[in-house]
KOLPA-511396 format. One record per residue (C-alpha): x, y, z; residue in three letters. Coordinates in steps of 0.02 Angstrom, whole numbers, plus 50000, padded with zeros to 5 digits. Layout:
N
XYZala/...
//
This chain:
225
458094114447421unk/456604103647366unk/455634106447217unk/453624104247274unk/452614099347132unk/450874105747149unk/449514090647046unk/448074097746988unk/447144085147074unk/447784094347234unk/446934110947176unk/445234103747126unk/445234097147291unk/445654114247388unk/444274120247270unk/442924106547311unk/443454106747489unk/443184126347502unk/441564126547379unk/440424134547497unk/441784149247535unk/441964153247357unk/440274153647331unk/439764164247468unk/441124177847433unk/440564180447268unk/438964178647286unk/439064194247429unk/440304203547308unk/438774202247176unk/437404206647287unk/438634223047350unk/438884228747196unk/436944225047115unk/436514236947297unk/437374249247239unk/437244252447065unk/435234249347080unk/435084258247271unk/436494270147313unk/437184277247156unk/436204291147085unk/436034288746880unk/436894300646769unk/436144307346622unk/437314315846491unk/436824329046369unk/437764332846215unk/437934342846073unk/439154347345914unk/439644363845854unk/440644367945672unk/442044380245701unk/442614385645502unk/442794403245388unk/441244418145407unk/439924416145292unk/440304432045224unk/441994424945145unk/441554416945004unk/443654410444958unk/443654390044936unk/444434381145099unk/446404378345063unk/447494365045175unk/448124379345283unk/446164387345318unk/445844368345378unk/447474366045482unk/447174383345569unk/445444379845613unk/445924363645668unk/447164369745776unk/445974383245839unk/444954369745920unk/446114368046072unk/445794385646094unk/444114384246098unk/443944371046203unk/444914379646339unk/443774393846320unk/442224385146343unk/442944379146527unk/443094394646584unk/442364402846786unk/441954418246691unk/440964410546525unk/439984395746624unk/439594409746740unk/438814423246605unk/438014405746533unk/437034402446695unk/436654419846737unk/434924418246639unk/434544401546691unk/433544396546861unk/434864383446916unk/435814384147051unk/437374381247021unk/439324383847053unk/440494386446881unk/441594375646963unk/440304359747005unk/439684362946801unk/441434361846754unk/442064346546847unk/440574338446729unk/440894347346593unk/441804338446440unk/442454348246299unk/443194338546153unk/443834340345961unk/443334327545845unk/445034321345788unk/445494326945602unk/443814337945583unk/443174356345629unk/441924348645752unk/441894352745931unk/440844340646043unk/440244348846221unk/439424337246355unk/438874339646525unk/438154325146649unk/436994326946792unk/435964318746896unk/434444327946828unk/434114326246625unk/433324341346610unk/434814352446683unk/435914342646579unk/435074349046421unk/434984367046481unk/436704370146535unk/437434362946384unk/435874375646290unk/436584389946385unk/438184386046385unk/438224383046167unk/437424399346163unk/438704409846274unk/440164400646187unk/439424406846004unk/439514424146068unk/440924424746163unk/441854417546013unk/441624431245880unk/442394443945996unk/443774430246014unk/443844425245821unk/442744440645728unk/443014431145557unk/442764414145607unk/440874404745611unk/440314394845734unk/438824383545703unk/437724371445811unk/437724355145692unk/436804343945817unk/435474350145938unk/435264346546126unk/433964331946125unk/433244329946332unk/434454311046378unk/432844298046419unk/434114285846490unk/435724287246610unk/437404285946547unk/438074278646737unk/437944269646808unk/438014252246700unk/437434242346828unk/437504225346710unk/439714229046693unk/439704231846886unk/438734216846922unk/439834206846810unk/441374214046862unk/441194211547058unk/440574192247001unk/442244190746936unk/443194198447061unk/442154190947221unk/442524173647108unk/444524175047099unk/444704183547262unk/443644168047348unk/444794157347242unk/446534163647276unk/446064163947462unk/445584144847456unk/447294141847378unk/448084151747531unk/447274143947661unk/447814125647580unk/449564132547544unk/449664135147719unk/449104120947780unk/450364110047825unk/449384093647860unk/449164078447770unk/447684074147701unk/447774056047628unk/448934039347626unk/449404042447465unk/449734059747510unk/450984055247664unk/451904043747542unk/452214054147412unk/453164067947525unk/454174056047630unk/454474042647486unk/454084028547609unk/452694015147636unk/451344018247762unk/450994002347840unk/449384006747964unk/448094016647945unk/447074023448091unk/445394024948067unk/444204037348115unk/442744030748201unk/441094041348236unk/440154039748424unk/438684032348433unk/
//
C-alpha cells in the first residue's frame, strides 16, 4: 500500500480554494447563535442568598471539632429538606405567584459551602422580582420548618436577597464566540473532505509527483470570445 503524503501547500490551497464556503458557514453559525441568545432565549435572572446552620443561641458551650463536623454533616440534610413538594408548597402558599413546587424546584439550587456551616439557596427565573421572592419565602419556611427538624440547632440568614438587575443566561458574548468557532472548524473540516475526495489533478507538478513521470504537453485552456 502507498503512503500519501499530504504538503501543507496542498491544504492552504483547499483552504484558499474554498474561502468563500468557510466564511459563509461561520459567518451563518454566528449570526444563528447572536439570533438567539439576543431574540429567542428569554434572560435568566438568579436570586441568591446564604444561611448559617450552627448551635442555639441559648447554648453558650465553645464549638469543639465534633459540634463543627456534625453541623457540617447536617448540611446534606438540610439541603434535601429545602427541595421538598411539601415545604416549597407551604413557602408559596402566602405568596401571589403562580406556581407549581415542581417548576420552583427544577430551578431551585441548594448547595453547602464546602468545609463551612453555610448553606447557599438560589432560584432562577425569567422574572427578577419572583426570583427574589421565592427564595424570601422559601428562606423563611426553611427557618421554621428546621427547628421542628433540629429544636437545638440555629439557623441564620447571613446574606440577604438583593432584587438580580442583570441576567445570569444567557451569555450571549460565550455563545457568539463559541458558534464562531465551531461554524469556523466545521466549514474547515468540510473543505478538507470535499478535497480529500476529490480525485482530480489540479496542476503539472501535481500529475508528476503521483505518477513519478515527466509530463511532456500541456493543454491549455482557452476562454471564447
Amino acid at each position: 500500500m502507498e503512503e500519501q503524503v499530504i504538503r501543507l501547500d496542498e491544504l492552504f490551497e483547499a483552504l484558499k480554494k474554498r474561502w468563500l464556503m468557510i466564511v459563509t458557514v461561520t459567518l451563518i453559525a454566528t449570526i444563528i447563535s447572536a439570533a438567539l441568545s439576543f431574540f429567542v432565549i428569554k434572560p435568566k435572572y438568579e436570586a441568591s442568598t446564604k444561611v448559617f446552620i450552627g448551635k442555639d443561641e441559648g447554648d453558650n458551650q465553645a464549638y469543639n471539632q465534633n459540634d463543627v463536623l456534625m453541623y457540617q454533616k447536617l448540611m446534606k440534610t438540610y439541603s434535601e429538606a429545602i427541595k421538598t413538594k411539601d415545604l416549597v408548597s407551604r413557602s408559596l402558599q402566602g405568596t401571589s405567584l403562580e406556581l407549581k413546587p415542581e417548576d420552583v424546584l427544577a430551578n431551585l439550587t441548594v448547595s453547602p459551602v464546602t468545609d463551612t456551616q453555610i448553606l447557599q439557596i438560589k432560584y432562577k427565573s425569567n422574572n427578577p422580582q419572583e426570583s427574589k421572592v421565592v427564595i424570601q419565602e422559601l428562606t423563611d419556611e426553611f427557618i421554621r420548618t428546621s427547628k421542628e427538624l433540629v429544636p437545638n440547632g440555629n439557623i441564620k440568614t447571613i446574606e440577604e436577597v438583593q432584587l438580580p438587575e442583570k441576567p445570569v443566561s444567557p451569555n450571549k458574548k460565550m455563545n457568539i464566540a463559541i458558534a464562531f468557532l465551531l461554524g469556523l472548524m466545521v466549514s474547515i473540516g468540510l473543505a478538507f473532505l470535499l478535497e480529500f475526495l476529490d480525485n482530480t489533478f489540479k496542476s503539472k507538478d501535481q500529475l508528476e509527483r503521483e505518477l513519478d513521470i515527466p509530463v511532456i504537453g500541456v493543454i491549455p485552456t482557452v476562454k471564447e470570445v
